[in-house]
N, CA, C and O atoms as CSV, one atom per row, in Angstrom:
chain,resi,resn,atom,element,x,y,z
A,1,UNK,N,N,-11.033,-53.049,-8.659
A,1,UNK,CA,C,-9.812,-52.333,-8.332
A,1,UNK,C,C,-10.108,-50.838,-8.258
A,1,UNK,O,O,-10.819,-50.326,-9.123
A,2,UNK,N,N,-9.629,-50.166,-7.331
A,2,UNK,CA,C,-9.752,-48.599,-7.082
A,2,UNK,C,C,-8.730,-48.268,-8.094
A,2,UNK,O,O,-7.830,-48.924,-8.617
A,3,UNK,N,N,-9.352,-46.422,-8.271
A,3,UNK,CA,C,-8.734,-45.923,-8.672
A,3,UNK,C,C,-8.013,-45.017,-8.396
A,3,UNK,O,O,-8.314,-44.604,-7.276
A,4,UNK,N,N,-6.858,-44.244,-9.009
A,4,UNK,CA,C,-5.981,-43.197,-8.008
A,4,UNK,C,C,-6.534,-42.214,-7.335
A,4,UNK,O,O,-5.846,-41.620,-6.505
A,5,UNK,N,N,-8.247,-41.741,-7.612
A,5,UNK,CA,C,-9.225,-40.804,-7.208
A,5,UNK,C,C,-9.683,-41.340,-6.026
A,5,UNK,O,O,-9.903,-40.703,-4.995
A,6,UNK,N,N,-9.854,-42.783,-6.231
A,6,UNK,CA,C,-10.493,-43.217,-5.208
A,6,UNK,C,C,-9.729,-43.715,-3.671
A,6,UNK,O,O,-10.022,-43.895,-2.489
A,7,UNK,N,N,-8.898,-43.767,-4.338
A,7,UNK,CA,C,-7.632,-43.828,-2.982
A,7,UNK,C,C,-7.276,-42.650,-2.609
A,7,UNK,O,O,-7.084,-42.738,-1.397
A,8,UNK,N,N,-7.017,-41.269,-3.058
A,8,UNK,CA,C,-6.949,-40.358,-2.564
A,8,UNK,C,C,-7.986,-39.492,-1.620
A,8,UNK,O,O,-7.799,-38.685,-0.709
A,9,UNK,N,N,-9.648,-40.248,-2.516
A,9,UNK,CA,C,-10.983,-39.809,-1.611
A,9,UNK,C,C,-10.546,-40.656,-0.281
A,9,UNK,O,O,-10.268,-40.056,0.757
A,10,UNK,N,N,-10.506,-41.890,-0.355
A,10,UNK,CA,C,-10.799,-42.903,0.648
A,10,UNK,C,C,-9.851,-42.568,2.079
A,10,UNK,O,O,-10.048,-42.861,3.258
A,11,UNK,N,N,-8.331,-41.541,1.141
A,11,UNK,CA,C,-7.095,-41.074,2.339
A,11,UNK,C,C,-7.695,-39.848,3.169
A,11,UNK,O,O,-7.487,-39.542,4.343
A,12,UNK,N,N,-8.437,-39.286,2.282
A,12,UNK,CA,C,-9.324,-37.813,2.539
A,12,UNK,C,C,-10.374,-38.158,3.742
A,12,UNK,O,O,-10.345,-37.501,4.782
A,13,UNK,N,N,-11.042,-38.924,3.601
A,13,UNK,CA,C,-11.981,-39.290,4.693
A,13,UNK,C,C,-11.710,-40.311,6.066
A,13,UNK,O,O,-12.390,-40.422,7.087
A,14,UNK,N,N,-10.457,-40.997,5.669
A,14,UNK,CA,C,-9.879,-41.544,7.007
A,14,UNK,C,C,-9.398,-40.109,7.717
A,14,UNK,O,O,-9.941,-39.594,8.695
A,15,UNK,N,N,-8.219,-39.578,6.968
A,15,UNK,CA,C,-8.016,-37.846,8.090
A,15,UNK,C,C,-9.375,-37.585,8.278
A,15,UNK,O,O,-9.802,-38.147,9.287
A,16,UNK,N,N,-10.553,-36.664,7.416
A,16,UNK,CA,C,-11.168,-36.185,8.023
A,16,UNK,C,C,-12.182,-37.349,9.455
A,16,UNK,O,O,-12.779,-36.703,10.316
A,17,UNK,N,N,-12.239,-38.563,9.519
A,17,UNK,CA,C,-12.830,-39.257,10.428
A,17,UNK,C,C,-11.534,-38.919,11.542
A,17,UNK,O,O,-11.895,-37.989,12.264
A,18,UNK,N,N,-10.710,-39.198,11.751
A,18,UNK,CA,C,-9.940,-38.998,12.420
A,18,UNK,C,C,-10.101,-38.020,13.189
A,18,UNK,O,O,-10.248,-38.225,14.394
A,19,UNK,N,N,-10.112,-36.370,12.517
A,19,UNK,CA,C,-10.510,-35.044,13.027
A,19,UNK,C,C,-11.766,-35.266,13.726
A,19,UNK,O,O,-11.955,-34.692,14.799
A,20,UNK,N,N,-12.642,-36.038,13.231
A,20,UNK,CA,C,-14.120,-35.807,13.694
A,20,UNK,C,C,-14.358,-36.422,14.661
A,20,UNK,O,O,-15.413,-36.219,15.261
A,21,UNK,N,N,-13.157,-37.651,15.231
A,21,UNK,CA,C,-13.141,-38.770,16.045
A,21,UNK,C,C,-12.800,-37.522,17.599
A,21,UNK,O,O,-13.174,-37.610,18.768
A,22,UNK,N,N,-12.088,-36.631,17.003
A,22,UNK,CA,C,-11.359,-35.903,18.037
A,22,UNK,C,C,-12.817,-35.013,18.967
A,22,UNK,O,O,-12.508,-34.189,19.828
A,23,UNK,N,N,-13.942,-35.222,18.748
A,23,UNK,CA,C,-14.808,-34.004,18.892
A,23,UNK,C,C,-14.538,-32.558,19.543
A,23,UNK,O,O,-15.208,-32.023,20.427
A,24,UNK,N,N,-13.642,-32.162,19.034
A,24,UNK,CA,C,-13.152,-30.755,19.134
A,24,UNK,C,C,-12.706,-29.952,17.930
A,24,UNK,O,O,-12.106,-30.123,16.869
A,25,UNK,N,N,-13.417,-28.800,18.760
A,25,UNK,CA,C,-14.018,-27.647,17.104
A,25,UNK,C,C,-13.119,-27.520,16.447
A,25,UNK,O,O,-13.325,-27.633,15.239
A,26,UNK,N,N,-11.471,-27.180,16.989
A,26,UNK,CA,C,-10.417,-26.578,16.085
A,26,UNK,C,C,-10.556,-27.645,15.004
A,26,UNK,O,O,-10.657,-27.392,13.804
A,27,UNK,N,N,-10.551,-28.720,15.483
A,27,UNK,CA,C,-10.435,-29.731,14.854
A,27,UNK,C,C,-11.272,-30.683,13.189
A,27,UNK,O,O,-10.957,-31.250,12.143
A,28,UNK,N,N,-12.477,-30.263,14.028
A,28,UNK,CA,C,-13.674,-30.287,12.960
A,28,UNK,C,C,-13.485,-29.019,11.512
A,28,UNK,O,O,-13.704,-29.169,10.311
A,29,UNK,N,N,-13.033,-27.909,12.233
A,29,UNK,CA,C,-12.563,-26.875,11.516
A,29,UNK,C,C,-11.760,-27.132,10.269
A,29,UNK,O,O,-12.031,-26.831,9.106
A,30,UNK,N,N,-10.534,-27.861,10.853
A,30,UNK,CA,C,-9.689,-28.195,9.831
A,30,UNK,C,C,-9.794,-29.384,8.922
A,30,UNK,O,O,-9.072,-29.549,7.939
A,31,UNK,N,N,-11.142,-30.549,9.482
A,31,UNK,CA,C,-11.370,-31.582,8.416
A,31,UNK,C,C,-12.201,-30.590,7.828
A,31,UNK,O,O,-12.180,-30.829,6.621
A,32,UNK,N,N,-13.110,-29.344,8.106
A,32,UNK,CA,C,-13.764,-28.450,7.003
A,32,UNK,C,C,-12.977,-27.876,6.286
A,32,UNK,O,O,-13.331,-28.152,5.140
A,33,UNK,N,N,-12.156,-27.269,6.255
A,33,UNK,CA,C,-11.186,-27.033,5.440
A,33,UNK,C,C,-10.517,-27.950,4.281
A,33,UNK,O,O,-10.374,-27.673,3.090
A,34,UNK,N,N,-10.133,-29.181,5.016
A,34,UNK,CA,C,-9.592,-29.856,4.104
A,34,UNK,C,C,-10.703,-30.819,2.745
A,34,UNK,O,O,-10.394,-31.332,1.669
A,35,UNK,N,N,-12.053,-30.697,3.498
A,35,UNK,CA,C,-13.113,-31.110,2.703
A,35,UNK,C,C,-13.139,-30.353,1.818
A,35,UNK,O,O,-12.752,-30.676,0.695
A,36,UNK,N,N,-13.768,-28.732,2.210
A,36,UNK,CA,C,-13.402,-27.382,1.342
A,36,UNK,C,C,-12.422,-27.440,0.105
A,36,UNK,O,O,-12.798,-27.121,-1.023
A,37,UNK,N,N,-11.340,-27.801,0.345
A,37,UNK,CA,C,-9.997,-28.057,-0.800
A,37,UNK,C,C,-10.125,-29.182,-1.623
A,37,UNK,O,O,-9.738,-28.957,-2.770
A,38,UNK,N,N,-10.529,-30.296,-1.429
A,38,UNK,CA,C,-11.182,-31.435,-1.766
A,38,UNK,C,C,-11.889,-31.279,-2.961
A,38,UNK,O,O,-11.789,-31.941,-3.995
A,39,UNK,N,N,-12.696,-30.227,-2.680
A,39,UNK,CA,C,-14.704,-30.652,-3.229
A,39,UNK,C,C,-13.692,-29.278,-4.536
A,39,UNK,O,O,-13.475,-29.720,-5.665
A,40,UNK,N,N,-13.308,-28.115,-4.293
A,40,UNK,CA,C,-13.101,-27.364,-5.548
A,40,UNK,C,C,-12.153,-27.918,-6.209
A,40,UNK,O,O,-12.135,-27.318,-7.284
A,41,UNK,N,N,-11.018,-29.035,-6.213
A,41,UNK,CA,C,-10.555,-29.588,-7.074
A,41,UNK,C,C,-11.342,-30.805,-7.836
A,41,UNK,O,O,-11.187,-31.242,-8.977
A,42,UNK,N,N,-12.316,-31.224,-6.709
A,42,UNK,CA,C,-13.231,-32.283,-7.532
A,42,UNK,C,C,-14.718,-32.041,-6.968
A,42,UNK,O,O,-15.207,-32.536,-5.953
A,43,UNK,N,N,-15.189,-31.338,-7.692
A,43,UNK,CA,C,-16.592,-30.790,-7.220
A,43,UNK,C,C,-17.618,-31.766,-7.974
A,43,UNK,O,O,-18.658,-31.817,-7.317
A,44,UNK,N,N,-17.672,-32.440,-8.957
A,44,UNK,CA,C,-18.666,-33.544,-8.991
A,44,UNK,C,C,-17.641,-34.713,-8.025
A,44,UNK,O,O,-16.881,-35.423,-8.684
A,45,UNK,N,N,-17.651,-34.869,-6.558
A,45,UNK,CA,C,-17.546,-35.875,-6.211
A,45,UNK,C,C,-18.759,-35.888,-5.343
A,45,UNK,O,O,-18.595,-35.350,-4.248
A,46,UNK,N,N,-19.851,-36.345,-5.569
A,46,UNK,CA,C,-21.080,-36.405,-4.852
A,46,UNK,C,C,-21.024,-36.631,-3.553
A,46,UNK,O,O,-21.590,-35.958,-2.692
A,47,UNK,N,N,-19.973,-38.094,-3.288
A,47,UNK,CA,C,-19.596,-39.023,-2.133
A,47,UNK,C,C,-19.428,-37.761,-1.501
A,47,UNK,O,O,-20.383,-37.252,-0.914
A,48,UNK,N,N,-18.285,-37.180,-1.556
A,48,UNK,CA,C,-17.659,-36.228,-0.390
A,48,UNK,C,C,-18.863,-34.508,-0.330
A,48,UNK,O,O,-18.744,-33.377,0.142
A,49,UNK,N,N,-19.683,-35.096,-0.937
A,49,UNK,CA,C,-20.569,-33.580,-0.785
A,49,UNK,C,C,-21.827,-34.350,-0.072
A,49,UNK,O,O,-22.602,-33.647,0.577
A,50,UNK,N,N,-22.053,-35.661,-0.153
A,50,UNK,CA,C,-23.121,-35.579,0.924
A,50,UNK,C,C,-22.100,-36.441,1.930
A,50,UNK,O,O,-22.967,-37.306,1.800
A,51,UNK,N,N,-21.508,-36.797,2.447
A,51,UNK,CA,C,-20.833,-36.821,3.805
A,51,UNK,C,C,-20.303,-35.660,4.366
A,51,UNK,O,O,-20.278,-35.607,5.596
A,52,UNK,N,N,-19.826,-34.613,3.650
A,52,UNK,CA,C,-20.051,-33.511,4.335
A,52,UNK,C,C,-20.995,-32.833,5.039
A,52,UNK,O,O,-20.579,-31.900,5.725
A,53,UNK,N,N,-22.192,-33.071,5.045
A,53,UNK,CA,C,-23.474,-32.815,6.002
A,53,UNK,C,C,-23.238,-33.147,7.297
A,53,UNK,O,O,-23.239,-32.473,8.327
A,54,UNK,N,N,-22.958,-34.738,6.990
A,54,UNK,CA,C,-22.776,-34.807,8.808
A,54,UNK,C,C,-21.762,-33.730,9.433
A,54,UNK,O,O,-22.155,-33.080,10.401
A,55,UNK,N,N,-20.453,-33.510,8.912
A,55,UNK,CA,C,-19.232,-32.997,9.196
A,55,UNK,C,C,-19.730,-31.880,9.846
A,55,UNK,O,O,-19.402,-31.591,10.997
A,56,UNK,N,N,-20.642,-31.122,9.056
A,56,UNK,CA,C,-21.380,-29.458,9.133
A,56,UNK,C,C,-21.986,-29.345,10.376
A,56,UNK,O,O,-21.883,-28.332,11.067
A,57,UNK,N,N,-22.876,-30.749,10.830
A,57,UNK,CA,C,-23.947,-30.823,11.672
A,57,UNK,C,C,-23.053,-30.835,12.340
A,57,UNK,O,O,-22.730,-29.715,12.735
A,58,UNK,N,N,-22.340,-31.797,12.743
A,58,UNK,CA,C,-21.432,-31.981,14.285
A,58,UNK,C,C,-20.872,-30.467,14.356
A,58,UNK,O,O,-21.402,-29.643,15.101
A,59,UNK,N,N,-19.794,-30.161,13.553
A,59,UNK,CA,C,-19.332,-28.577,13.783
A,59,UNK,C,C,-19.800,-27.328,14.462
A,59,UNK,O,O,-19.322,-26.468,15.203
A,60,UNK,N,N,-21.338,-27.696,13.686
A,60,UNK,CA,C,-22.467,-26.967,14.162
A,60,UNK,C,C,-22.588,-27.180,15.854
A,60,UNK,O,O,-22.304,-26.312,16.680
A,61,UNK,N,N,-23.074,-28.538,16.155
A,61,UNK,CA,C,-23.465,-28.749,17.322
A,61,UNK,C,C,-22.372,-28.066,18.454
A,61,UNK,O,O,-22.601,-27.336,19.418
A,62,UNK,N,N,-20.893,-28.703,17.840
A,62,UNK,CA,C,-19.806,-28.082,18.735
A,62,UNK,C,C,-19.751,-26.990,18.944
A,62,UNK,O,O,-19.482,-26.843,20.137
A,63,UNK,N,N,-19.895,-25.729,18.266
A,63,UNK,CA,C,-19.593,-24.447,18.075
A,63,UNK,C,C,-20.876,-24.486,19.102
A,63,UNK,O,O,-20.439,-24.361,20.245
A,64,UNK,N,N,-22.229,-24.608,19.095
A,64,UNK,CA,C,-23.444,-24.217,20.627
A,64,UNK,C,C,-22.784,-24.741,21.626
A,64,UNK,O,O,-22.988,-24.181,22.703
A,65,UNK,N,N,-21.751,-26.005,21.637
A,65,UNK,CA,C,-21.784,-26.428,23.175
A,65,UNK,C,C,-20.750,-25.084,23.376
A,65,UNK,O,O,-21.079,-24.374,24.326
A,66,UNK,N,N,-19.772,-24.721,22.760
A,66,UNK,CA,C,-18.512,-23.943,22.923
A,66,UNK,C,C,-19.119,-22.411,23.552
A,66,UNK,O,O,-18.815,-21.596,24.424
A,67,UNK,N,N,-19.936,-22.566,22.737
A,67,UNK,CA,C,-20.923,-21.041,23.466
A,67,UNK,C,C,-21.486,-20.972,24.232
A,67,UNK,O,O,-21.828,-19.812,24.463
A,68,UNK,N,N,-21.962,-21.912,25.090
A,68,UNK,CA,C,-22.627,-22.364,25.713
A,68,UNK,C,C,-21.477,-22.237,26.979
A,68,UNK,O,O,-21.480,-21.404,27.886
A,69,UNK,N,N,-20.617,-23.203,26.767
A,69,UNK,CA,C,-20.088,-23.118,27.998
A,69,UNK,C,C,-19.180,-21.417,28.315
A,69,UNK,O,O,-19.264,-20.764,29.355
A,70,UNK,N,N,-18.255,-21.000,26.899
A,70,UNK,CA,C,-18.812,-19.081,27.305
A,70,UNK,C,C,-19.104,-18.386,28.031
A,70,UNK,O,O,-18.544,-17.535,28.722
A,71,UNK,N,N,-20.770,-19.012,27.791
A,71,UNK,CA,C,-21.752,-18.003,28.591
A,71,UNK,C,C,-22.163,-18.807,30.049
A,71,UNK,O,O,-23.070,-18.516,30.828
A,72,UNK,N,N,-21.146,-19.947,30.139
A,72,UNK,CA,C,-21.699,-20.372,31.750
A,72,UNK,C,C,-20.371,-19.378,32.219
A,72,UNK,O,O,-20.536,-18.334,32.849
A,73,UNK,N,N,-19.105,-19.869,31.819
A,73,UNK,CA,C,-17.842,-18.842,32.603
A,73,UNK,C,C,-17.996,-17.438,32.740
A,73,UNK,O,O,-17.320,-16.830,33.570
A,74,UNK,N,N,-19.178,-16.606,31.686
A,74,UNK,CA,C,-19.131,-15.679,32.236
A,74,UNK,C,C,-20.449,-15.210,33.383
A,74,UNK,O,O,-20.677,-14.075,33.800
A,75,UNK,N,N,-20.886,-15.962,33.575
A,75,UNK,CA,C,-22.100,-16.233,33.993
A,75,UNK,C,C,-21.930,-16.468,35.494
A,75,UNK,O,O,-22.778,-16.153,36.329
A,76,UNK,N,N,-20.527,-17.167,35.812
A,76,UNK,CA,C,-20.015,-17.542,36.898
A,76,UNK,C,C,-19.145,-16.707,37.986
A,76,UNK,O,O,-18.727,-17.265,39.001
């Protein structure tokens, strides 16, 4: 049986999959955020500190394509 931590992690990571499902930055932004709020009320939750990596990487990746395309519009 879960516990009330664990149902609240488990509500935490369906939104943030959700956001991440969206692949758009604002978006990724705000499951970082809401991870962010997460982890300082429960900072030994290991789970949500290494699934946050991926979160970082994709964010990451988005923010080069976003610049990327930037510098094609001004380019154009």
């Amino acid at each position: 049986m879960k516990t009330e931590f664990e149902d609240q992690r488990d509500r935490l990571w369906q939104r943030i999959d959700t956001l991440m499902a969206t692949r758009q930055l604002t978006q990724l932004q705000q499951a970082r955020r809401l991870l962010s709020e997460w982890l300082t009320q429960h900072p030994d939750d290991y789970y949500s500190l290494d699934g946050g990596e991926e979160l970082a990487r994709m964010e990451g990746a988005l923010e080069i394509i976003e610049e990327e395309k930037a510098a094609e519009l001004v380019a154009a």
